[in-house]
C-alpha positions as CSV (number, residue, x, y, z in Angstrom):
1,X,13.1,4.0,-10.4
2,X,10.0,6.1,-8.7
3,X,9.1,6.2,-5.3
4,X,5.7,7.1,-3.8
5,X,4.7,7.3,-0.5
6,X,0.8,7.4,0.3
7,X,-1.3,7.8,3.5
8,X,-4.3,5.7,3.9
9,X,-6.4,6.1,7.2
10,X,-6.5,3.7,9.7
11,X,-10.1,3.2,11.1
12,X,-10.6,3.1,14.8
13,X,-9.7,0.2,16.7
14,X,-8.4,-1.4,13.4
15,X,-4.6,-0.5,13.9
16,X,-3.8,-4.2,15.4
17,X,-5.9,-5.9,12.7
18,X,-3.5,-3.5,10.3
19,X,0.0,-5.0,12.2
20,X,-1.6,-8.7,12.0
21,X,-1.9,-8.3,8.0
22,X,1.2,-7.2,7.3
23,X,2.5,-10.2,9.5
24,X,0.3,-12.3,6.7
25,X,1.3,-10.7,4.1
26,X,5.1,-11.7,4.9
27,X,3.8,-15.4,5.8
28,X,2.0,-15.2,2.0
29,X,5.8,-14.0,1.1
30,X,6.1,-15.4,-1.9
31,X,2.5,-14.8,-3.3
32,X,3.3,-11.3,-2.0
33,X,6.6,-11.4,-4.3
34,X,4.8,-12.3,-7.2
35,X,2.2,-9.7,-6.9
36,X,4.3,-7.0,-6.9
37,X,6.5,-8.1,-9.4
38,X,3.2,-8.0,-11.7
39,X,2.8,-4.4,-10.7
40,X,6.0,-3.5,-11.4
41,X,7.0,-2.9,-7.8
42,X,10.6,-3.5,-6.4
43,X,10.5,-2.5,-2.7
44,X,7.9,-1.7,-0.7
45,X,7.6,-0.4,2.8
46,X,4.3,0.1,5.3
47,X,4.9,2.6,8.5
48,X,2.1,2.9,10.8
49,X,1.6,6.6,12.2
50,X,-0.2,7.9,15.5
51,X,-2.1,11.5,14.5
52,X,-4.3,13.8,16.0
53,X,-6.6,13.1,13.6
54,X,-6.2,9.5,14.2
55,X,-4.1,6.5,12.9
56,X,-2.4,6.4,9.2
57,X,-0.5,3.8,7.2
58,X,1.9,4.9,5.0
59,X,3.0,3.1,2.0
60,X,6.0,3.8,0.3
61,X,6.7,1.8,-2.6
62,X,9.8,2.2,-5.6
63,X,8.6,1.5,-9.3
64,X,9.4,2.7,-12.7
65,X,5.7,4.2,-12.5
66,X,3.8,3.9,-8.9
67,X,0.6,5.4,-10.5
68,X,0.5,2.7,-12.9
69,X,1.5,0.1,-10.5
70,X,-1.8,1.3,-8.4
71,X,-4.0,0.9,-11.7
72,X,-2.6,-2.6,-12.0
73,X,-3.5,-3.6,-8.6
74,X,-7.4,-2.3,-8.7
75,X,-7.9,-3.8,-11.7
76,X,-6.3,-7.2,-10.6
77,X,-8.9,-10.3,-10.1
78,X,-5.6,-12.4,-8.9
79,X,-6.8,-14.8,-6.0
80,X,-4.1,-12.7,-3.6
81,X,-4.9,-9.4,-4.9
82,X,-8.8,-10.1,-4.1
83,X,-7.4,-11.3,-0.8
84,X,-5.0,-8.3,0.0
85,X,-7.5,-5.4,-1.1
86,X,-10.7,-6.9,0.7
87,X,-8.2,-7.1,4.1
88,X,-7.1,-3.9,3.3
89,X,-10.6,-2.1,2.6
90,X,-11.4,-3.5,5.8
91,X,-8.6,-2.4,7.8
92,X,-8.7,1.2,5.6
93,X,-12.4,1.7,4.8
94,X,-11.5,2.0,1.3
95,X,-12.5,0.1,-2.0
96,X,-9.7,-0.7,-3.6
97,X,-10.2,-2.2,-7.2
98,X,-10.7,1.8,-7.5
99,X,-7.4,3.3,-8.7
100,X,-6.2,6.1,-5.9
101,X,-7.3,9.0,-8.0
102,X,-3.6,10.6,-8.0
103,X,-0.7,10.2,-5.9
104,X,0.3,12.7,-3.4
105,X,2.4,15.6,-4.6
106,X,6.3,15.7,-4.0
107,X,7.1,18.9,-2.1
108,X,11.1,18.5,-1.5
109,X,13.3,16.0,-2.2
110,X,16.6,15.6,-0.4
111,X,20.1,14.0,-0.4
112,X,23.6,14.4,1.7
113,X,26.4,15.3,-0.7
């Protein structure tokens, strides 16, 4: 398995709007299940973080190939996809049924003995 974390910005004011939807996303549980078992997803966690430049959410999600599982989601016209990437966009300010162009780059990796 593959991990990626990515940073998406958080437009102002929006960062309660962003808490709220991932409260609905765990009421939609099992919608949310399903759609990231069609991406090929197996965990997923969201982090909300406090900048100088202002507010980021940081998605870190485990799959045998994140970039595809991106690809997959854009491209999805599923009834909770549509949902999740309009409240998203909305919260982020970004379109996205466009794939994320490349995920970020892996700088170190580490692990206790």
């Amino acid at each position: 398995m593959a991990m990626a974390a990515v940073a998406f910005p958080v437009l102002p004011g929006k960062a309660e709007d962003g808490r709220r939807f991932a409260q609905e996303v765990m009421e939609r549980r099992q919608e949310a299940a399903a759609a990231w078992r069609r991406q090929g997803t197996t965990r997923e966690w969201w982090f909300l973080q406090a900048t100088p430049a202002g507010e980021m959410v940081i998605v870190v999600l485990e799959s045998a190939d994140p970039q595809k599982a991106f690809q997959i989601w854009a491209a999805s016209t599923d009834p909770y996809d549509v949902w999740f990437k309009e409240r998203a966009g909305s919260i982020c300010g970004i379109d996205f049924n466009q794939p994320i162009p490349a995920l970020p780059e892996q700088l170190l990796e580490w692990a206790a003995d």
